[in-house]
Each structure stands twice: as C-alpha cells, then as structure tokens.
C-alpha positions, 0 to 999 in steps of 0.5 A: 491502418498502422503507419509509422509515427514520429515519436513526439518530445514531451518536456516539463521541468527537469522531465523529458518523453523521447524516443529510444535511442541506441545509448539507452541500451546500456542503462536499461540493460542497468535497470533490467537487472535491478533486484525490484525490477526482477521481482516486479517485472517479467524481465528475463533473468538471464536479460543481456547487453543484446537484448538490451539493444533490440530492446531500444533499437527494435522492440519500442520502435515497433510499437510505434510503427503497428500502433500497438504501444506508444513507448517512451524513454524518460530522460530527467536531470541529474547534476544538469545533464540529462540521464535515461530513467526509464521506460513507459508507455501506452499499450493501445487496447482500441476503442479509446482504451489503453493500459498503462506500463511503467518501470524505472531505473533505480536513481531516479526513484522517489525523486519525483521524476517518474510521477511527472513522466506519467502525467505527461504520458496521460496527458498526451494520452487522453488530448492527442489520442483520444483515450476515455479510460486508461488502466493499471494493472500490477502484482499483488504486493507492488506497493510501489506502483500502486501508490504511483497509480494512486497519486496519479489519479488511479481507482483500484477497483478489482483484485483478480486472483491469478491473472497476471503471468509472471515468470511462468507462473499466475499471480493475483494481481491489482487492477485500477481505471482513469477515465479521461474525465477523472481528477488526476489526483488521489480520491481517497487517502493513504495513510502513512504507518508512523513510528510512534514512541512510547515508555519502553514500547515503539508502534512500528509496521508490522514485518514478516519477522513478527510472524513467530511472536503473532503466533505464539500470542494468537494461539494463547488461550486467553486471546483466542477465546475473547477475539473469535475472528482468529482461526485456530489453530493459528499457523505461521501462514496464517501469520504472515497473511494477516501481516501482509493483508494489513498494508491494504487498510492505510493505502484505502483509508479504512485504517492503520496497524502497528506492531507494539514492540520492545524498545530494547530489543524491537520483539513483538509485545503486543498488537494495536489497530485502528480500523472502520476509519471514516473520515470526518467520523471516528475509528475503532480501537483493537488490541491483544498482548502478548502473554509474556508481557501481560500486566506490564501496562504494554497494552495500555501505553501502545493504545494511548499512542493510537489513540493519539495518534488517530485524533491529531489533525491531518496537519500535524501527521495525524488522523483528524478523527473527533472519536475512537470507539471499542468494543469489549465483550462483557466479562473481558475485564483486562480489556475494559480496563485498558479501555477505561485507562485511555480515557474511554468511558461507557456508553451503552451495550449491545446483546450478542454483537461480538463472536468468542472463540469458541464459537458463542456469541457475547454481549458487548460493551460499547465505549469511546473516547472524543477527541478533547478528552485525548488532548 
C-alpha cells in the first residue's frame, strides 16, 4: 500500500541526494532548457518557470507518496557551496525491479559528480529497497548516457527499433540491465578514437561533414569493386549511417574507425579501421583512398599510425594487441603493397573468402604483422 516517505540524505564526498525543494525550481527550469537536454530528454520546448515549480513542489514529492518513483535532487560542491546539479531517480517497476532516469544541469557535466550521485542511487537502491535488477534505457545516439551506463556497470544488451516516444515520435532506443550482484564497474572496454598525426595526414572520428567525400570515394569504381560490402549505388544516406554506426564498435570494444584527413585542409583523403578486436588476440586492418589522392602514399602513412596505434600497450593509450591481420583479395596489388609497406608479410591463402563488388567471390591473401615487427 503507498504511504508517504521521508525522502533520505545520501552524501559522499562533494555529492549529495536530497529531496526537492522550491529553490530548485529556478535552475531546473536552467537545465530543462538546455539544448542537450532538449534533444535527449522529453522536456517540453515550451517548459516555464511554473512548471518548473510543480516540477519540484509536486511532481518529484508524489513519487514518493504513491511509491511509483523515488526521486532526488543532486546537490554538489562548486567553490564550497552547494549547487543543484540535477535530477535522478528510481522508477519503481515492482517485483524488485526499477528503471533508472537521469539528467543534469549543464556545469556540473564531466565533473565526476553525476557518476557519484548514480552509485549513491544504486547503491540505495539495491541494500534499502531490495531491488535485483535496475535498467536503462536511452535514445539511440545518446552517447553520453551511455557511457555513464557503462562505467556505472550497465550491459547494453538490446537495440529496440522504435520504442521510446520522444516528442510525439518513436525512436530506436538502447537498453541495458544491473542486477544487484553485478560488479558495478565496466565489463568490457570503450575505446577512446585518438587524434593521431602523420606526414601531411591527421587520423581524426569521422563526422557527418565527411559524408560528401565517403561518397565520392565509395562509388568510385575501383573501391566499389575490391570492397563488396559497399551497397551501390552508395548514397549520402548510406553515408551518414555508416559514420554513425562506427561509434558502436569503441564503446563495445570490437574496434576503431578513423577518418584519414589533409593536414592542411582537414578534407577526407581516405578511411582506416581497425575491427574484429579481441582482446589479448589481434584486429584486422581496413582501408580505402580517396581517388583524388591515389599514389600519394596516403593509404600507407594513415595504416602505419593504425597500426601502431593498435600494438601500443593499454598503458601508453593504446591497443595492446600482439597482432593486426588483413585480408586482400588476390589481383588487388595497390593494397598488397600497403600492406607489404607496413611491415605486413604473407602468410597463407584462403579460396574464395572475400565478396567483389560485382557480386563473385575471390580468393584472399592472408597477411599480418606482430607486434615486435611494429616497434
């Protein structure tokens, strides 16, 4: 039966969980119209001062008093004075579940702060009310609470198409699991995309701005007929879901994609990606030119930085791989000799392993390069 509840003080550190209060009302009404908050977040567009107020005053209290939502405002240190950071809470799904909600106030972000309110959250959660298994769910592309989800312990272990309703609309969404014997540390890694600098080149993330370029270099017919994984025609679309699904492979562990840029003038040249990561194992090496800038050593300069890159302990910022392996079709001499100028020496065949573009299957050469051999 609910019952209205005292809502507790949680403090660690520079971190405190307590109940709502009428002063909040003006700097949630500040994050609310934030632009990521807006974008992320089902927050009206047309949110007030007042509804702001009922926000704090009535909204989070009830929660509490029909044990639907257990609610707190985040107050963290700035300068030694306590500040409102945000909101989060436990949305109480029964049977010792709960889903976990959070937002915060745009100074207090990659501070820390927010990281420490969740564990106090889950904390709680799992010793005072008994949960077994707490989830997240978030926009697709909300890179940002997915990583929180990730270092707090979360599995993303589900992509639904169209289940979350934002502004009206259905929108794929991400959705993860803690179970209340889980370690509440990440359990598999997220790697960073670095900047890596070359002679006359730059390995940076891909951005949307490189979708015209990708285009032009994946329709070409040399590319397209050696890579058969690129559906032809190739489109803008195309283009800008390949950029975007590239985010998944560093925060899964399964790999990193550059684009290989002008050093000058920062335009697309080429495109390098290592992927089939495995730990402790060895990742294979991909990449493609852009026409323009064919025979210019481009190709050859961009996979040596990968490949560096890949063998270079965890430690130092790297990969820690003993091994990077490529696979060339036969007959595909331009990329036999980048793989040969970065150190990478045959070591056997496969008969038809690799798709053309025009639909046959060829035979591959199977190359690689350890780790010694890089340094």
């Amino acid at each position: 039966m609910p019952f209205p509840q005292t809502v507790p003080r949680l403090t660690e550190g520079a971190v405190t969980l307590r109940a709502h209060t009428p002063s909040d009302a003006g700097p949630a009404l500040e994050q609310c119209l934030d632009p990521l908050s807006r974008q992320w977040t089902t927050v009206p567009l047309d949110y007030t001062y007042r509804d702001a107020q009922e926000f704090v005053s009535v909204v989070m209290p009830a929660g509490w008093d029909d044990d639907s939502e257990w609610s707190f405002a985040v107050e963290a240190e700035d300068g030694g004075v306590g500040r409102f950071a945000g909101t989060i809470s436990l949305r109480n799904r029964g049977h010792g579940r709960a889903e976990i909600a959070y937002g915060s106030h745009p100074w207090v972000r990659g501070r820390g702060h927010m990281e420490t309110a969740l564990r106090l959250l889950l904390a709680w959660g799992f010793e005072e009310r008994g949960l077994h298994s707490v989830a997240w769910l978030a926009n697709q592309g909300n890179w940002a609470s997915r990583k929180l989800a990730w270092r707090l312990g979360f599995r993303v272990e589900g992509a639904p198409r169209r289940w979350l309703v934002h502004r009206g609309d259905l929108v794929d969404a991400w959705v993860g699991t803690l179970l209340d014997d889980d370690p509440r540390h990440p359990t598999t890694p997220w790697y960073d995309v670095p900047r890596l600098v070359g002679d006359g080149i730059v390995l940076r993330r891909l951005e949307e701005r490189d979708a015209d370029r990708m285009v032009e270099a994946c329709r070409d017919p040399a590319t397209a007929g050696w890579i058969g994984a690129i559906p032809q025609p190739f489109t803008g679309a195309d283009a800008v879901e390949y950029i975007a699904g590239r985010e998944e492979q560093p925060a899964t562990g399964r790999g990193v994609s550059w684009a290989v840029a002008d050093a000058a003038t920062d335009e697309l040249v080429a495109h390098v990606d290592l992927f089939d990561v495995r730990r402790g194992a060895g990742a294979e090496l991909g990449y493609w030119v852009h026409p323009a800038r064919r025979g210019r050593g481009v190709a050859t300069a961009a996979c040596r930085l990968a490949v560096r890159h890949a063998v270079v302990p965890e430690e130092d910022g790297g990969l820690g791989l003993p091994r990077v392996q490529a696979q060339v079709a036969v007959g595909n001499d331009a990329s036999l000799r980048v793989a040969a100028n970065v150190g990478m020496t045959e070591q056997g065949r496969r008969r038809r392993a690799l798709r053309l573009g025009d639909g046959t299957l060829a035979d591959a050469v199977l190359l690689d390069v350890l780790a010694e051999e890089v340094r």
